[in-house]
C-alpha positions in Angstrom: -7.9 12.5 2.0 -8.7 8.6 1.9 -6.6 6.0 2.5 -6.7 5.0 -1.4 -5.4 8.7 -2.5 -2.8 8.8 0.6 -1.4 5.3 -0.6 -1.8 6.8 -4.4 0.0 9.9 -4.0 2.7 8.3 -2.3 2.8 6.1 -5.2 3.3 9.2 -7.8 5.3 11.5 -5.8 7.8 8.6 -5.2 8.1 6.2 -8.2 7.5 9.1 -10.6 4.4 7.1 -12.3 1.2 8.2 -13.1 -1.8 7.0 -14.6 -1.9 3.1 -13.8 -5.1 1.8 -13.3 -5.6 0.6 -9.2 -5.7 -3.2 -10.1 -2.4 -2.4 -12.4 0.0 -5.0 -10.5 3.1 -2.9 -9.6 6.0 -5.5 -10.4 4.4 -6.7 -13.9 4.0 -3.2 -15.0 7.5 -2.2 -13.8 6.2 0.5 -11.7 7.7 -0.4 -8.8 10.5 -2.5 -8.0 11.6 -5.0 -5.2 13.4 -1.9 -3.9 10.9 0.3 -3.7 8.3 -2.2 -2.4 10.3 -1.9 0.6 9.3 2.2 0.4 6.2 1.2 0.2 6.0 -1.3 2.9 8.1 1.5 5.2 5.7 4.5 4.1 2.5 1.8 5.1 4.2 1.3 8.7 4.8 4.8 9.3 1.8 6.6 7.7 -0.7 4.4 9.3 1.0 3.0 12.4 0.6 -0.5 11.2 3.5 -3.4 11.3 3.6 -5.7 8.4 4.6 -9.4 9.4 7.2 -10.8 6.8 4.9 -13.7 5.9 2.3 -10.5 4.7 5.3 -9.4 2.1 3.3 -11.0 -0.5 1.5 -10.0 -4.0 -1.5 -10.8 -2.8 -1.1 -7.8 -0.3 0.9 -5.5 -2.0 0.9 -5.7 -5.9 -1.7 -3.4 -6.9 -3.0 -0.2 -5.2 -6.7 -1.9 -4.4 -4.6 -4.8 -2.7 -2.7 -2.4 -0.5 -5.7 0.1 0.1 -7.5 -3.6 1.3 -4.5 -4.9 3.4 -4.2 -1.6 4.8 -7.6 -1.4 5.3 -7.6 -4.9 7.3 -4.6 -3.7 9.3 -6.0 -1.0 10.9 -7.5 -1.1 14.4 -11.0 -0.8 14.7 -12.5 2.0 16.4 -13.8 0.7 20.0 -17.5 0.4 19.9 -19.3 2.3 22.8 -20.1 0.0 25.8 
């Protein structure tokens, strides 16, 4: 499964929404609240082993699902090259 359907599905099976487009932002659409950004940000940590700095709580990182599947996407290590 990708990242963008993990982050997706979380997305439906926990805010009970479905078809919002992925640059739908989350808070002007009323799909998620501040509440449950904090789901979010606490599902991003644990599913994909990532910590998320309070000065990354921000729209630009987590209002939309391309934003997070990006942030998430930068967050992650990179797999060692072979020396």
């Amino acid at each position: 499964m990708s990242l963008r359907e993990r982050i997706r599905n979380f997305i439906v099976d926990t805010f009970f929404v479905d078809g919002f487009g992925d640059d739908d932002s989350f808070l002007r659409k009323g799909l998620i609240d501040s509440t449950g950004m904090m789901e979010l940000v606490a599902f991003i940590e644990t599913e994909f082993g990532i910590k998320l700095e309070d000065k990354e709580l921000v729209p630009e990182n987590l209002d939309s699902l391309s934003r997070v599947v990006a942030f998430v996407g930068r967050k992650q290590p990179s797999p060692q090259k072979a020396v």
